[in-house]
N, C-alpha and C positions, 0 to 999 in steps of 0.2 A: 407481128414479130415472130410469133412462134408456127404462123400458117395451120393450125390447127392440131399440133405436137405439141402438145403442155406439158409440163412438168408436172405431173402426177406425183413422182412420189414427193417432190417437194412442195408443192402446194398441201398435198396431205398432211405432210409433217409439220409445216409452218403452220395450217388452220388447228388442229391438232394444240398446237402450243400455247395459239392465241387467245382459244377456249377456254385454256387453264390458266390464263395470267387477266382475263379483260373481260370481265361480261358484258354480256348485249346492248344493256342500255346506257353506256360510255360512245360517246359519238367519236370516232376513229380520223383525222386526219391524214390523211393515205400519201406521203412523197412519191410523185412518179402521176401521170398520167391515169385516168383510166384503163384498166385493163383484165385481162379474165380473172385474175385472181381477186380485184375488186369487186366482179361479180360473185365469187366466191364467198366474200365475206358479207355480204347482203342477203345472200341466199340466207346466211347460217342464221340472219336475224340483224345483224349490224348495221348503225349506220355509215356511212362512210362518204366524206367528200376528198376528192382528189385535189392536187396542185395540178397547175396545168400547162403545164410547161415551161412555165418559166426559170431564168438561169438562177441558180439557190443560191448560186457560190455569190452573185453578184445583187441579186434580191431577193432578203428573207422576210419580207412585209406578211406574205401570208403564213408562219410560223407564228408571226409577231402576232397573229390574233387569237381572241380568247374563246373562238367557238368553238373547240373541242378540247376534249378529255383527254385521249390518248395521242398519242402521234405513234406512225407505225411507217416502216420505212424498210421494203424487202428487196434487197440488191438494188440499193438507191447510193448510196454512199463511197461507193466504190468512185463512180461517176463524176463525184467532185470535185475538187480541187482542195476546197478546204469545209469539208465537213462538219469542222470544230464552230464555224457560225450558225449555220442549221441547230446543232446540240444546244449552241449557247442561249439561241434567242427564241427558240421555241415555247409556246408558255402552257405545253403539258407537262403533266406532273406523272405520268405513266410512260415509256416507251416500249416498243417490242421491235425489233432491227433485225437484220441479217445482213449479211456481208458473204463474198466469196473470201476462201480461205486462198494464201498466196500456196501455189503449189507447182513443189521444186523439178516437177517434168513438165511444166509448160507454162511460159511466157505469158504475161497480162494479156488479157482480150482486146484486142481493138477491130472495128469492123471498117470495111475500106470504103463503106459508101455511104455512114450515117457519123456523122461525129458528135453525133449522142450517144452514140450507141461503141462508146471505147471503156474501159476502166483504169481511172488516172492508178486509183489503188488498187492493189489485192491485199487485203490485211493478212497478219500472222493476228492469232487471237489474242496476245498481249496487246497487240498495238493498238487493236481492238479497245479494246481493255479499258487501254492508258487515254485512250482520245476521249471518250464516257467520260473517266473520273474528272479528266481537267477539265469538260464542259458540265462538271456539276451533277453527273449521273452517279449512282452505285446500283451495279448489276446483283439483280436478287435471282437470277436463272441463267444457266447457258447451259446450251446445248451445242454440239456438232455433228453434221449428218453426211453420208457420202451419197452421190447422185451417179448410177451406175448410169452407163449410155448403151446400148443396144447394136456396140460394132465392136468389127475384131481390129485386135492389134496391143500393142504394149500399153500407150496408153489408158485405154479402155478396161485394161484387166486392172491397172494400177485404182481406179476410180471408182473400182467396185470395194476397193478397203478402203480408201485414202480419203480423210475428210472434205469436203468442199468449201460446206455452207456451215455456219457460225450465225446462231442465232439467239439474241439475248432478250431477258427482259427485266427493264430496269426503271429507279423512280427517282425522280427527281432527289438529289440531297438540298437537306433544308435549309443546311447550315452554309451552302454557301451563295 
């Protein structure tokens, strides 16, 4: 996917976060595929098993199990349709998530040759927010970060102040 251009500074900042909300020996169920930042998070000591592709919106069996601790979900949710099932029926009691932020110089992402690879969403961070509380989360952290890109143009200037990525961590509430 990324051809060997990573996202540095955001893989930085999200490892970074997840050090400070999940110690190592919380076994991590990882939404999305394996991928470099799943190696990322093994290097640092983590365990981590990924989903595998399968459609979330349509089958959340593997949420539905009880072998891990955390669930963690970085630019997975954009992708879905209805995300509020993934939140619901997930049976960790820890999350740490990120989302792209909607932003008002450019249009949601959709790619024209993988249709996995579109964003049904782009959250504003309220929406964010509000989608958590109703599946039963409360957010004990968030952060927002901007992702500058390395080309000229209007856009690109905008990207170096203008937030992106919204990234939370939250636990389960008991009470509901």
């Amino acid at each position: 996917m990324y051809e060997g251009n990573y996202p540095k500074k955001r893989y930085e900042h999200t490892i970074k976060f997840l050090k400070e909300h999940v110690p190592v020996d919380k076994t991590i169920l990882d939404l999305g595929v394996a991928n470099p930042f799943t190696e990322i998070m093994k290097a640092e000591g983590y365990t981590v098993n990924n989903t595998t592709g399968e459609d979330l919106d349509i089958d959340t069996s593997r949420v539905q199990q009880k072998d891990y601790d955390v669930l963690t979900a970085f630019e997975i949710f954009e992708h879905l349709v209805s995300p509020f099932n993934v939140l619901k029926d997930c049976q960790a009691n820890k999350l740490v998530a990120s989302v792209p932020l909607k932003l008002w110089f450019a249009s949601a992402y959709k790619s024209k040759t993988d249709k996995w690879d579109r964003h049904y969403h782009e959250f504003e961070d309220w929406q964010f927010d509000w989608l958590l509380e109703k599946a039963g989360w409360i957010i004990k952290k968030r952060e927002k970060f901007t992702n500058p890109v390395k080309k000229i143009g209007f856009r690109p200037i905008l990207r170096r102040f203008t937030p992106r990525y919204y990234l939370v961590y939250a636990e389960r509430n008991k009470n509901t």
